[in-house]
Each structure stands twice: as C-alpha cells, then as structure tokens.
Residue frames relative to the residue before (quaternion, step in Angstrom):
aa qw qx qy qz dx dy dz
X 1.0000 0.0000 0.0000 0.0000 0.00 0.00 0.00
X 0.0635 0.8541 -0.5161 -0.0055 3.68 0.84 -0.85
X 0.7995 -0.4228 0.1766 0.3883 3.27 -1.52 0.26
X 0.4704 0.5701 -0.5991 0.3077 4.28 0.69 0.07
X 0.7788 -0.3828 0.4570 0.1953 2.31 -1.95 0.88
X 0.8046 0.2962 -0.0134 0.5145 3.48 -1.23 0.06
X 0.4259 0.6530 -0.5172 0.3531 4.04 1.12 0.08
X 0.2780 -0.6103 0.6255 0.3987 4.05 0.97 -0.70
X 0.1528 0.4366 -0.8411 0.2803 4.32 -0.03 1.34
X 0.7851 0.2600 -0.4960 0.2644 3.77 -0.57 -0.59
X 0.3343 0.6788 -0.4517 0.4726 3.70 1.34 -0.60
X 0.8767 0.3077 -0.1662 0.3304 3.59 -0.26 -0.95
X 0.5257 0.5909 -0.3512 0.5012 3.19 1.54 -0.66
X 0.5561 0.7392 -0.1312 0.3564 3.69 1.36 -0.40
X 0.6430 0.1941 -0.0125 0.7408 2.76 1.13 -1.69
X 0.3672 0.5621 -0.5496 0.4972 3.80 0.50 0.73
X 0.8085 0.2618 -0.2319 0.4733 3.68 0.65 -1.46
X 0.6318 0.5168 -0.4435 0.3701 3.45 1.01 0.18
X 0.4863 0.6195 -0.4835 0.3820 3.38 0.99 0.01
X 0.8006 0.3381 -0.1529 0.4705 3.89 0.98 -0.51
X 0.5070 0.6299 -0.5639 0.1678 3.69 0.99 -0.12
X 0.5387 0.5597 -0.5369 0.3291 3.65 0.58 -0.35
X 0.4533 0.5371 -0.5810 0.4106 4.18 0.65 -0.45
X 0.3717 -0.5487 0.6886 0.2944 3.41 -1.57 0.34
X 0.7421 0.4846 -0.2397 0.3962 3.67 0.35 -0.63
X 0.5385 0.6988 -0.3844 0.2719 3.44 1.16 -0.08
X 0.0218 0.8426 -0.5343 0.0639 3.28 -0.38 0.54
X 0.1851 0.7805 -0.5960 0.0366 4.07 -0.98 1.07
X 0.3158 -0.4726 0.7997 0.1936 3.20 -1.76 0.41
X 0.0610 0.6650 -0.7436 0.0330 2.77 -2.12 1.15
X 0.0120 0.8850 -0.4607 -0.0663 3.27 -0.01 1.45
X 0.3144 -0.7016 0.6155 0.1736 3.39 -1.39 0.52
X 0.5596 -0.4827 0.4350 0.5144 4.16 -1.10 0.27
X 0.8888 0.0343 -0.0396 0.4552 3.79 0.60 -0.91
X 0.7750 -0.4725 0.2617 0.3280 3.65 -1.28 -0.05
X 0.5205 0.5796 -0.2501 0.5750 2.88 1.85 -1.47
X 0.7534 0.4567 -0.2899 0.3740 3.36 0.03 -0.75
X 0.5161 0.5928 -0.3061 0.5372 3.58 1.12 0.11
X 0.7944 0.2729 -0.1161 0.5300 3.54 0.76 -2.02
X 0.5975 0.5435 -0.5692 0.1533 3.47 0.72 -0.96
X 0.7531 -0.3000 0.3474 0.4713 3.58 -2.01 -0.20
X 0.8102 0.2358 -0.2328 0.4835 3.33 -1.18 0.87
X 0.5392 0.6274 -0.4278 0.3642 3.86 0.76 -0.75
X 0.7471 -0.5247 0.2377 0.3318 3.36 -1.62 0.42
X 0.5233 0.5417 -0.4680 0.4622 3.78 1.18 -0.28
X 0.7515 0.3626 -0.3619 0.4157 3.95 0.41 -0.93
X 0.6716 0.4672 -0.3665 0.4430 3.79 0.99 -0.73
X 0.6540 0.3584 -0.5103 0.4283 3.78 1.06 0.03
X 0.5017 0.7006 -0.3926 0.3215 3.67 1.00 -0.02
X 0.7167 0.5917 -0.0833 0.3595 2.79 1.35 -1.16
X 0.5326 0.5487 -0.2585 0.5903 2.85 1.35 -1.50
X 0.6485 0.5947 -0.2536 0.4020 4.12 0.32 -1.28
X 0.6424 0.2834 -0.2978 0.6468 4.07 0.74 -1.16
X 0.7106 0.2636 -0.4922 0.4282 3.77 -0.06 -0.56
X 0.6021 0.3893 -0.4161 0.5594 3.94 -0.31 0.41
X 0.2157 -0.7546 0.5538 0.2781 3.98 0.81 -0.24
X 0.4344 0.6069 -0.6025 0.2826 3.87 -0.11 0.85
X 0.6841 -0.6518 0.3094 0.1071 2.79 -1.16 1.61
X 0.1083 0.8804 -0.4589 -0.0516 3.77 0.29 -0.03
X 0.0919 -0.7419 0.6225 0.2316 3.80 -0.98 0.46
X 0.4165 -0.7103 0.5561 0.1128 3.60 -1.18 1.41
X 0.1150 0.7278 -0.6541 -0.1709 3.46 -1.30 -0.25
X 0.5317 -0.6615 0.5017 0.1674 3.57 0.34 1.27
X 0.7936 0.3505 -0.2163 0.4478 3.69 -0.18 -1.50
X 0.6193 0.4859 -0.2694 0.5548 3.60 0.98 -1.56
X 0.1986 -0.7039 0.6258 0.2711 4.13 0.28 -0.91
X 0.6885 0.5731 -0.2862 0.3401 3.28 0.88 1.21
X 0.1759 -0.8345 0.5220 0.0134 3.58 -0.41 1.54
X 0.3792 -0.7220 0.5784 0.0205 3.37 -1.02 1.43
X 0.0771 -0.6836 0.6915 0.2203 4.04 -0.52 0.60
X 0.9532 -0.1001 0.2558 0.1265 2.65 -1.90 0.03
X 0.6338 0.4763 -0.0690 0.6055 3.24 0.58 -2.33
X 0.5678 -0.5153 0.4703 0.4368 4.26 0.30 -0.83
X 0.5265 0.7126 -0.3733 0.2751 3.62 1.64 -0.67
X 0.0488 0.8471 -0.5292 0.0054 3.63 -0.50 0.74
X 0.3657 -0.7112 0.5935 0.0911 3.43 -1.25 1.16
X 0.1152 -0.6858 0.7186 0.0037 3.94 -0.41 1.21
X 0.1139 -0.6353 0.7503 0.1433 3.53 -1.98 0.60
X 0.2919 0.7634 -0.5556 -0.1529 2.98 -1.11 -0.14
C-alpha cells in the first residue's frame, strides 16, 4: 500500500479502531499535521462516521473536542 494517496492507510487506521471499541478502557489519539485534514470531505472524522452509521452503532461526537465516545465508554480523540 505505501505512502499514495488514496492507498486506504487511513481506511485501515479505522478498522484498526474498530476492532476495540467495545473495550471500556480503550482509548486513541489519531493525529493528523492539520485540522482541515481531519474535517475536510472524505477525511478521517466523516469516514469514521460513516463506517459507525453503516454498522448502526450509536456514537456521541464533540466536533470542537474532535472526539467520539461509543457506547462501551471507548473513545477515539484526533488532534
């Protein structure tokens, strides 16, 4: 896969954090060089959203914070 663009590393970096949200104790950072690159279209906040509603699990967001709590307590932070 290596470093191109458009290889799906963030894709996987995804299903990487889905493999653990049910742990109550889980807990990641997923940083990026900038913000934009986080929110823009397609970036890793909307593709973990996505990935989440199509699997129907419930998530609480906090936009400002860039953090989404599941269910279990497990929460994924970017910054």
């Amino acid at each position: 896969m290596g470093g191109a663009m458009g290889a799906g590393k963030s894709y996987s970096l995804i299903l990487e954090v889905m493999k653990h949200i049910t742990d109550p104790h889980f807990r990641c950072g997923i940083f990026r060089k900038s913000r934009a690159n986080i929110l823009c279209p397609g970036g890793l906040w909307e593709e973990l959203l996505e990935v989440t509603s199509s699997r129907r699990i419930p998530i609480k967001t906090n936009r400002h914070e860039l953090k989404m709590t599941f269910p279990s307590g497990a929460v994924v932070q970017f910054g």
